[in-house]
Each structure stands twice: as structure tokens, then as C-alpha cells.
N, C-alpha and C positions, 0 to 999 in steps of 0.2 A: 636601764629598762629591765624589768625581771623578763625571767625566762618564759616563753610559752610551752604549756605542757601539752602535748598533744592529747584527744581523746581515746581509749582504750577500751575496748569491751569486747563481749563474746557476739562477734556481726557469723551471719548467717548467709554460706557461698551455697548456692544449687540444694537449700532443702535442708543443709546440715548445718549444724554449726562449729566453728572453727577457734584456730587459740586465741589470743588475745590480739588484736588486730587493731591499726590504727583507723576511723575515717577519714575520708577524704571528702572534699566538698562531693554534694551531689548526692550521696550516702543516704539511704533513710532508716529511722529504727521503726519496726513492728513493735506495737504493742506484745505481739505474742513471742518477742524477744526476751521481752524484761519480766520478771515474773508479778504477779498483783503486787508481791510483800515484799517485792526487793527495795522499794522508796518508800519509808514513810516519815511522817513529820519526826519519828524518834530516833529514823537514821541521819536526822540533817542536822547540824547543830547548829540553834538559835541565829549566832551571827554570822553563818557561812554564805547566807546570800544579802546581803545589802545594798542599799541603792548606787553604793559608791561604786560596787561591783558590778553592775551593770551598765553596758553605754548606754546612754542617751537613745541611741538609734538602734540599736539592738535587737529588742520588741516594738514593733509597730502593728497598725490593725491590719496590713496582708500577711504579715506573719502568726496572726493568731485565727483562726476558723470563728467566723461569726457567732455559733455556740461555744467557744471557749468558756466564754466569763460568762456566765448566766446569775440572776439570781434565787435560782433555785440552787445553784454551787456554792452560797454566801449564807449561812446561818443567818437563818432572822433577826438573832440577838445581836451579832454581832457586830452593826453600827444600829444607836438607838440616842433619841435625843439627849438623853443623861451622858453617852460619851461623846457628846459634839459640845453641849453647852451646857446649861441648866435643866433643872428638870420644871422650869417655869417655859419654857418652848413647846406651850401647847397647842391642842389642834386649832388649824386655822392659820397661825402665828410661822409667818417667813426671815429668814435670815436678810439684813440690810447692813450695810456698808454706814460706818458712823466714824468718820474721820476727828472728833473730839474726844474717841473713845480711845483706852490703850490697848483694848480689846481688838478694836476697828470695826466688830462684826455686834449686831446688838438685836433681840427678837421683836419685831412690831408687830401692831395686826395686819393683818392681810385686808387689802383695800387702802391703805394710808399712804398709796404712792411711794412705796419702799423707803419710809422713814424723813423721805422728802415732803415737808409743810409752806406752802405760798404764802407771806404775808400781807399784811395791809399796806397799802403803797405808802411810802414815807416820803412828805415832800420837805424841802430844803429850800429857804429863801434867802440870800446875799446880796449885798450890795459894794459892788467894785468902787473904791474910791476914788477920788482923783491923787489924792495923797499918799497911794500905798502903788502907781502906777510902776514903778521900779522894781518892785516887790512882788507885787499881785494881792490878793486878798487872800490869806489863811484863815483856815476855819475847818470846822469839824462837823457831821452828822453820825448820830445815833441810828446804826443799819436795824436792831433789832435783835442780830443776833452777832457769833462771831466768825461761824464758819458757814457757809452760804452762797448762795450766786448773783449777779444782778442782772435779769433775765431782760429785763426795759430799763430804759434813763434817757426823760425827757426833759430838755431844756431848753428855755428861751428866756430872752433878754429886754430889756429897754433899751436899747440903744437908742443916740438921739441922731437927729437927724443929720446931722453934718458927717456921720460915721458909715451910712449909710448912701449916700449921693455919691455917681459913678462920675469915671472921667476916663474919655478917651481924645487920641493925638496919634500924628506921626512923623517919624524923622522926618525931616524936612533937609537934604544933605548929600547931595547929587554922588559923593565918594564915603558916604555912609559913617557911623557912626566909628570911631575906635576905640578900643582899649583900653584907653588912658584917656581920650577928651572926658571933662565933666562942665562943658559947658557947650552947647549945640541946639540949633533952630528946629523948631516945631513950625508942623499947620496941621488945621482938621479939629483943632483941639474944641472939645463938646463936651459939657459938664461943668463940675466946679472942681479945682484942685487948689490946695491951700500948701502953705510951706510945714515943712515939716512932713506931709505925707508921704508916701510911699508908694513907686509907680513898677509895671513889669513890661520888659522887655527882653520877647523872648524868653529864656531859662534865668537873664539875670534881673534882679531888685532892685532899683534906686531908690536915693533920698535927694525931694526935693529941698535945698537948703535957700534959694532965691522967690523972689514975689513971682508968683508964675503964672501972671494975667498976660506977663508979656514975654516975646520971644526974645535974645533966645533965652534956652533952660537951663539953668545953674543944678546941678546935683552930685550926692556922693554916690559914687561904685560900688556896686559888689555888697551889698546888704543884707542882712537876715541869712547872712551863710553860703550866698551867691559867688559866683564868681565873674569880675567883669571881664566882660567878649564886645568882640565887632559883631553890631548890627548893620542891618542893608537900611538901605536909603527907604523911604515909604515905610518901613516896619511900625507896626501897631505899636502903641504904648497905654494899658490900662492901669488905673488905679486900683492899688489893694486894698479892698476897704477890710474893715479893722473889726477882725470875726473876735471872737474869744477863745483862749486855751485852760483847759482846766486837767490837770492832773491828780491825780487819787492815792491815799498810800497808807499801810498798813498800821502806822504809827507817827508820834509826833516830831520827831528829826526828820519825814521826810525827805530820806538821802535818794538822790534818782536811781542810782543802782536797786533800788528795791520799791519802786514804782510800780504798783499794781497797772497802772495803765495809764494813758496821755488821750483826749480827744482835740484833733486840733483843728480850727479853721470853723468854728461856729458862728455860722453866720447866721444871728437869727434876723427877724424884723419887729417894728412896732407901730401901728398906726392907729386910729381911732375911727370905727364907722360915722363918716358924715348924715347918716340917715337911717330914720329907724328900720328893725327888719321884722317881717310879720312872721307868722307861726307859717309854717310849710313852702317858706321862699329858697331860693336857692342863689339867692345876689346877694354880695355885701359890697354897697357905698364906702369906698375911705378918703378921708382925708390928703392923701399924698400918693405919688407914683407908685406903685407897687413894684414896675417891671423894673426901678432901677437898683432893684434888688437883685444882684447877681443870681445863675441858679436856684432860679425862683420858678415853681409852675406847680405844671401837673404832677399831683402823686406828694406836695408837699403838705403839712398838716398844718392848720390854722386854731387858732383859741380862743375865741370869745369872751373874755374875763369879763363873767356877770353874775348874779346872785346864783343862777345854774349856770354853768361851765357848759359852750357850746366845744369842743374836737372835732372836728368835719373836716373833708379832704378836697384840694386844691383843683379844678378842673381847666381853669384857663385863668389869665391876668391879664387884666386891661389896665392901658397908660390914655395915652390922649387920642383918640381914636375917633372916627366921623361921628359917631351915633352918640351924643353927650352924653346920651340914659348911661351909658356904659362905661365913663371916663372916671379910670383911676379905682377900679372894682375889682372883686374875684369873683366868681362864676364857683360853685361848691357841689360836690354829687350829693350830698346828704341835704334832708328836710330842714331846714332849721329851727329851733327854738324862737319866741319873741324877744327883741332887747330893741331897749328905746336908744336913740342915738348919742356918740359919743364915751362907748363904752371902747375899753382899749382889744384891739385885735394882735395877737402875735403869732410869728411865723413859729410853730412847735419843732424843733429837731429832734428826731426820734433811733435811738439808738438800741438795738434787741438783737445782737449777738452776746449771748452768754459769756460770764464773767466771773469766774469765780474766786473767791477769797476767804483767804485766813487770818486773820487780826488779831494783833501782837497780845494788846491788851484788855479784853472788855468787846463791846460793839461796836466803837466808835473807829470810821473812817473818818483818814485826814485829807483836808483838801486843798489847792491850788487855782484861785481861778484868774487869770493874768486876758488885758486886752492886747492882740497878737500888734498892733500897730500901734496908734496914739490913742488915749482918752480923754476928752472932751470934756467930759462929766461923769457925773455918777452913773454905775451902771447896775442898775437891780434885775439880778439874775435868779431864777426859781428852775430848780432841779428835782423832780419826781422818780424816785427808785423804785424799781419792783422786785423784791426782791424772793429767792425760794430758801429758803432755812433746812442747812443740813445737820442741824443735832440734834 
């Protein structure tokens, strides 16, 4: 560690001034100690004060008098846009953050949202096979640009109706369920469940691997990453039904360690209104149960797929209900557009937390869109991006 030198100067006792004295904390110097000409910029030399030589905490704003730094203490010339940037940083024109630049900093006009451009929504349409279910479906969209955000991403599905249809049960098993049984009695059971699906209980996932119209229930433990536990006797038992996963990535490997992002458990719906709907209604007639749509209601966003695109929002959902006018419908806060019947309705899932990315090669992001349980069928999937462009 070097030596510390102590300070030295002619300090002033009772009026007079004295020999060369050390300060000590506490100590002030008068101006009318030092003389005007005793510091000038031709007694310092260039590198004798440098940032290195200063701590960090050293100079802070209670230690400089609010008139300190003024700019009238600051030669006019001496910062001017020719020593920041170009001499193309004319008036008007603010400094923006341009992350495809090596610059980083780049001059736009003022008003253009700091360099930041909204595009036109780019939609995305796929179809999950039943042949690639192991796999998922790969595939690609063109974002527009390469460095950018995705400020919205809307998606919904076809899914068919076996994928869709709820089922609930319960132990039936007076010393309850263990650990290790994978074969144990239900009652209660309400809905349809097929072999091969996928049921929860509690924290843990089963697979049904038996015909499961009848009691008791054949299945495997500990699923999709679960761990199998003792449940109690009566414990609910609901079916997973079979949302979709779709992952996003910067380039075409792919490797999950560099995963832009995962969304998972998309559960969309799809029905068809059984009746036409007039200009300024606020019901829509469908073809099937709506409520056995898990996490279905109010505040969810619906689609109209018709020559104009109705978007309107979820206010209530009817199943089989006393009043028939209203069996198997949604109740909608917005006026609706006309559409004659039999045109497809689907449940929209709406995703708008900001997302940003940088893309290895070009514009194109690469996709993932996998069904999280079993797949039935084809599953035609349309994804709408909104994206803001930062270059």
C-alpha cells in the first residue's frame, strides 16, 4: 500500500500565519489563504489528477456548494455536438440507444419514440400433427426485424373436442391412497376419461393405462415430473386436459439453454356459434359446453373468425342452465358485428408482457409448438405477434 502523505501548507493560527503545518480533519482553508495565482491550470500537470486518483466517494453533491459547477463555469465551446457525434446531430434530433449499432448511440428525430418503430402485426399459422406428437412441430416466422420486442402474442387453437371434455372422481379408499398402489377404487366420477389421459391428484400426475369406465383405476405414478405421494381417502381427482406448449429461439438448433422463452399450459377452446348473431347483440349461441372449459370466463378474449374478425371480451359462460335461450352461450361486453351461423369461435390467449430479442441470424424466429398431453388430431394453431423494432 503506498505511503500517505500528509497535507502541508501555510494554515493561518489567531490572524497570522504560521510554518508549514499539517491539517487535521476539521481544518478549513480560506480562500484569502491561497493566493488567486498560486493554482493555475499551468501549475498542475495534465495527468496529475485522474479518475483513477480519485475515490469513487470522494466528491459527492453535499460536498460541492450547489453553485459549484455552473454553466456559466463551463465554456460554451467546450462540449458541442461535433465533440459528442457528428456534425449531422442537428437541432431537433435526440441521442437514442441502437443496440445493432457498434456505436450503440445513433441521432433520430425527435418525436420517433427514441428510435423505437411499432410494426404491423405479423400472424403465424401451424398445424400440429399427429405425426410429429413426440417431437412437436418446428417451424419458423419472419419477426420483421432482428433486434426488437414482442409487446403482444396472441394464440389460439383448434383443438378437438375429446381434448377438451373435463373429468372429475374420487378416492374411493377408506386408508387412502399410497405411494406405490397404481391400482385403486373411484366413485363420483363425472365426465368422460379415456386411457391414456392424464389425471391430478393433489401435487401429483397420473397416467391412466386401464379402460376407465370401470372401477377400480389402473394407472402410472409420478408423471410429467411429479412425484408419487399418499393421498386421503375422498381426494378429488381432475383430468389434465391437453393445453399446448410452444417455445421460441433465437436460431435453428434450438438448444434450450438459449431459449428465448417457454409459454406453457395453453389452453385455448373452439366451438362454432349455433346461431346467427345480429349487429349490436351481446350473446353468442354455441354449439357445445363452453364451462367445461377449465379457467374459462370473465375477462377471457373470444374470436369470431369471419370475413371481419370479431375480438370481444368474456362476461359470463353458460352450460345447461334453466332458461334454454341461454344453454351453452357467452354473454360478451362489446356490441357485436353481424355473422350468420356456424362460423368458428375461439378462446384467444393473450400474452403482453414484453419480450425482448436478438436474433442470431436475419429475422427469423424459431419455433416449438408441442401438445403438453396426448393429441387426438391435427391441431391448427395461429399466433399473432406485435412486435416494436429497435433498429
Amino acid at each position: 500500500m503506498a505511503a500517505q502523505i500528509p497535507l502541508r501548507a501555510v494554515k493561518a493560527v489567531g490572524g497570522s500565519a504560521t510554518a508549514l503545518t499539517e491539517f487535521q480533519d476539521g481544518d478549513t482553508i480560506s480562500a484569502t489563504w491561497i493566493g488567486t495565482s498560486a493554482v493555475t491550470a499551468s501549475k498542475i500537470a495534465a495527468s496529475a489528477v485522474i479518475t483513477a486518483k480519485i475515490n469513487a466517494g470522494a466528491v459527492t453533491s453535499p460536498k460541492l456548494g450547489a453553485s459549484a459547477v455552473t454553466a456559466t463555469k463551463i465554456a460554451a465551446s467546450a462540449i458541442t455536438f461535433s465533440k459528442i457525434a457528428s456534425s449531422n446531430a442537428a437541432s431537433g434530433r435526440v441521442l437514442s440507444y441502437n443496440p445493432s449499432s457498434t456505436s450503440k448511440l445513433k441521432w433520430v428525430a425527435a418525436g420517433t419514440g427514441g428510435g423505437v418503430s411499432r410494426l404491423a402485426e405479423v400472424t403465424e399459422t401451424v398445424t400440429h400433427a399427429t405425426s410429429v406428437a413426440s417431437t412437436g412441430c418446428l417451424d419458423s416466422v419472419d419477426l420483421g426485424t432482428s433486434f426488437g420486442s414482442i409487446v403482444r402474442l396472441r394464440v389460439y387453437a383448434s383443438l378437438t373436442a375429446g381434448q377438451l371434455v373435463n373429468w372429475t372422481g374420487y378416492i374411493n379408499n377408506g386408508s387412502g391412497l399410497s405411494a406405490t398402489a397404481t391400482s385403486f377404487a373411484y366413485d363420483g366420477g363425472s365426465g368422460t376419461l379415456d386411457q391414456n389421459d392424464y389425471i391430478q391428484i393433489d401435487n401429483e400426475i397420473l397416467k391412466v393405462t386401464s379402460n376407465p369406465t370401470t372401477t377400480p383405476l389402473t394407472c402410472e405414478r409420478g408423471k410429467k415430473g411429479t412425484l408419487a405421494e399418499y393421498h386421503d381417502d375422498n381426494t378429488l381427482m381432475v383430468k389434465c386436459n391437453h393445453g399446448l406448449r410452444i417455445s421460441f429461439y433465437p436460431d435453428s438448433n434450438r438448444k434450450e439453454n438459449e431459449c428465448l422463452f417457454t409459454l406453457r399450459g395453453i389452453l385455448t377452446g373452439k366451438w362454432t356459434n349455433d346461431a346467427a348473431v345480429s349487429t349490436g347483440a351481446h350473446m353468442i349461441p354455441l354449439d357445445a359446453d363452453p364451462t367445461l372449459l377449465p379457467d374459462f370466463g370473465e375477462g377471457d378474449l373470444i374470436l369470431i373468425d369471419d370475413t371481419a374478425d370479431d375480438l370481444v371480451t368474456v362476461q359470463s359462460v353458460f352450460g345447461n342452465v334453466a332458461n334454454a335461450t341461454y344453454d351453452y352461450s357467452l354473454s360478451i361486453y362489446e356490441a357485436m358485428a353481424t355473422h350468420v351461423s356456424g362460423k368458428p369461435v375461439y378462446r384467444v390467449l393473450q400474452f403482453d408482457v414484453p419480450i425482448p430479442f436478438a436474433l442470431a441470424g436475419g429475422t427469423v424466429l424459431y419455433y416449438t409448438v408441442q401438445v403438453d398431453q396426448k393429441i387426438a388430431a391435427n391441431v391448427p394453431v395461429t399466433m399473432k405477434f406485435l412486435i416494436d423494432d429497435y433498429t
